[in-house]
N, C-alpha and C positions, 0 to 999 in steps of 0.2 A: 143491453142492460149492464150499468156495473157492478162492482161488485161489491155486499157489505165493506164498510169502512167502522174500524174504531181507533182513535188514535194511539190506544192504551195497550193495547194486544194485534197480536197477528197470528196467523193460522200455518201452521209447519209439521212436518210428520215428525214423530215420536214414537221410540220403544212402543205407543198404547195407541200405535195409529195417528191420525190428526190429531191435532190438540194445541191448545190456546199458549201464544209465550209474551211474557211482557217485552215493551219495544221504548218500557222507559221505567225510570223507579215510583211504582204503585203503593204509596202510604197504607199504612193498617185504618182500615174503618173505608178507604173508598170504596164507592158502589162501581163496579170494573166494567158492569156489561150485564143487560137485560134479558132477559131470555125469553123472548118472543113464540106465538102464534097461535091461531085459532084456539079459543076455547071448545071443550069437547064436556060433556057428560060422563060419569063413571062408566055408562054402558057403552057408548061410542067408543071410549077408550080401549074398554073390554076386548070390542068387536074387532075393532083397529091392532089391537096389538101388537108389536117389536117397539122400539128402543123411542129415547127422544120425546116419550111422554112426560108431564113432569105436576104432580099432585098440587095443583094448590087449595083444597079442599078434598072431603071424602067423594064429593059429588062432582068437582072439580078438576080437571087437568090441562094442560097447554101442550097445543101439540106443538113441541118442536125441533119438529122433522125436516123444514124444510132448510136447504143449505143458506139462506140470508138471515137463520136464525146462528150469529157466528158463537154464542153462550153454548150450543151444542156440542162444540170440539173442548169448553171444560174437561177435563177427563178425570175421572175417580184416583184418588189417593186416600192410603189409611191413615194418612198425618198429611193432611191438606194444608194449605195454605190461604184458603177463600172456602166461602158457603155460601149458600144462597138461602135469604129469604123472601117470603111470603109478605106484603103488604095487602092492607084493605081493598085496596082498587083492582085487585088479586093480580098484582105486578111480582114479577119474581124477579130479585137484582143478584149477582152474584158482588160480596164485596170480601175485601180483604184483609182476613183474621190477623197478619201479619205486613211489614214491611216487605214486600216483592220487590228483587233488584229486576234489571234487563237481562232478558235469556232463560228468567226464571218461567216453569209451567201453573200456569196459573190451573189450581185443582180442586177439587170436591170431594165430599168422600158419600156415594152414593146410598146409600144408608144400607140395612143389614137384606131387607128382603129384596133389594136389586143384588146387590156382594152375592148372595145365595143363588141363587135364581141364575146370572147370568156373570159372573168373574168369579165367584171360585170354581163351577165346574172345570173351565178353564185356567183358572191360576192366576192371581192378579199381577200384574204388570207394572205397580207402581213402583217408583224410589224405594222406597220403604221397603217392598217385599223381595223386589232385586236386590239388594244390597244384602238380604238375610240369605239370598240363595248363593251369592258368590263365596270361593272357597276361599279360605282364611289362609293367608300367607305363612308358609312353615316357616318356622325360625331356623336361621344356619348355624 
C-alpha cells in the first residue's frame, strides 16, 4: 500500500512530534489539505475517546485517526498560520490564514477546550510559546 501523497505538504518530526511542513509557497486563502475519515456520533466519539477526533457538528465528528489522514500531523499553534473549516457537506479543509513559505509548519490552533484538556497540562510546544520560554540574551 502507499502512502498518502499531497503535493503541498509533507510529514517530518518537530519540536510537537510529527507535523505538517510546506514543500512549496502556500498562498493565503488555499485549501492546503482535507482532513478525512469515518464519521462518528457525539456518543461514539465519547466512547472512542483520545486525540484526532475533530467536531464538525455537536452531534458530529471525524474520526481522524487513521495515519492516511496526513491533515492529522497539522499541529496546534497559538498564532497559527492555517485553520480549518467546516463546510456543508460536513468536509473540514484546513486553508491558509497567511502566505506559507517552504519549510514553514503548517498549524492550527486547537481551540481552548482541547489547549485545556490536553497541551497546557503539559506545556504547549508551539513557536510562539518557545520563543517566550527562551532566556533573553544579557547585554555586555
Amino acid at each position: 500500500m502507499s502512502k498518502p501523497t499531497n503535493p503541498l505538504v509533507k510529514v517530518v518530526r518537530t519540536t510537537s512530534g510529527l507535523g505538517l511542513i510546506a514543500t512549496q509557497v502556500i498562498p493565503k486563502g488555499t485549501r492546503i489539505i482535507q482532513y478525512v475519515g469515518p464519521i462518528m456520533t457525539a456518543e461514539e466519539s465519547n466512547q472512542k475517546g483520545g486525540m484526532y477526533q475533530f467536531e464538525v457538528s455537536e452531534e458530529k465528528f471525524i474520526d481522524g485517526s487513521s495515519r492516511s489522514n496526513l491533515a492529522r500531523y497539522a499541529n496546534h499553534a497559538c498564532r497559527p498560520n492555517s485553520q480549518a473549516y467546516v463546510y456543508e457537506d460536513d468536509e473540514i479543509w484546513i486553508e491558509a490564514e497567511k502566505k506559507i513559505n517552504p519549510g514553514e509548519q503548517i498549524t492550527i490552533n486547537y481551540g481552548k477546550t482541547y489547549f485545556d484538556l490536553h497541551i497546557r497540562p503539559k506545556g504547549c510546544r508551539c513557536a510562539t510559546c518557545q520563543n517566550k520560554k527562551q532566556p533573553s540574551e544579557k547585554k555586555r
